[in-house]
C-alpha positions as CSV (number, residue, x, y, z in Angstrom):
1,X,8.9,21.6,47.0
2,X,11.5,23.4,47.0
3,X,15.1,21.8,48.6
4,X,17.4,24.1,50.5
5,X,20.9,24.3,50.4
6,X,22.7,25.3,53.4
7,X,26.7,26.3,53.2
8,X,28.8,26.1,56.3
9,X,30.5,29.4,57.0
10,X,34.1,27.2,55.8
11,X,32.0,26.2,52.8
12,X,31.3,30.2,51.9
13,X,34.9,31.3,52.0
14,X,36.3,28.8,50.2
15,X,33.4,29.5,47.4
16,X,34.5,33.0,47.5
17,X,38.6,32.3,47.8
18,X,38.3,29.8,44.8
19,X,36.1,31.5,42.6
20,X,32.9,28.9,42.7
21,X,29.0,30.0,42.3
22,X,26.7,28.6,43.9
23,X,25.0,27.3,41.0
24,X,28.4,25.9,39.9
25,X,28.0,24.1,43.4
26,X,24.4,23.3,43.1
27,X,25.0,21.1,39.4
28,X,27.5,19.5,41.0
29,X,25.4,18.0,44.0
30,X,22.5,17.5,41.8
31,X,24.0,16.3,38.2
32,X,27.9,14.8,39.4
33,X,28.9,11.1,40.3
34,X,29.5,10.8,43.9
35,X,31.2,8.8,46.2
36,X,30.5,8.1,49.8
37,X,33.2,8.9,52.5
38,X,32.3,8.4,55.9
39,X,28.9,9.8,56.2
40,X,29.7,12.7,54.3
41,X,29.0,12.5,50.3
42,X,31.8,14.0,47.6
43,X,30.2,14.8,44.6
44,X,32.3,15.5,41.3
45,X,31.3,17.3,38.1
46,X,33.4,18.6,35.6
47,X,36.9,20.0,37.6
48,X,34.7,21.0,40.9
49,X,34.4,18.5,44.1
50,X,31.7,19.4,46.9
51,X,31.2,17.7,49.6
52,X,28.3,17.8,51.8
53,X,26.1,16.0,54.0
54,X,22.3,15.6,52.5
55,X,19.3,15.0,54.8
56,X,15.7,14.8,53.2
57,X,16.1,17.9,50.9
58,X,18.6,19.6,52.7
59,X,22.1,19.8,51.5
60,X,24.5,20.5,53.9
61,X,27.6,21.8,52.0
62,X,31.1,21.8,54.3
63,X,33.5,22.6,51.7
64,X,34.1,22.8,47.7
65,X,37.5,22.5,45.6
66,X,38.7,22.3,42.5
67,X,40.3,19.0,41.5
């Protein structure tokens, strides 16, 4: 099975603004720590910070940085 990932439309123009892939922002949810805030889940690897909300295989991205 295959899990989706699912961008807001905040989440694609700061991907595009700040130069991220989305395979960049795929390794980061699956391989960095993380940290809970709220409900939402910040995940770190290497300089880049997603953070997204993850239901049963669904990742819900709202926005990614770099730190």
């Amino acid at each position: 099975m295959k899990c989706e990932f699912q961008p807001s439309f905040h989440a694609k123009d700061q991907m595009v603004i700040r130069g991220v892939s989305k395979k960049e922002v795929k390794d980061c949810i699956l391989k960095g720590a993380k940290r809970l805030q709220g409900k939402k889940i910040v995940a770190l690897f290497g300089k880049l910070e997603v953070v997204f909300i993850q239901k049963p295989c669904h990742y819900f991205v709202i926005t990614t940085y770099w730190r």
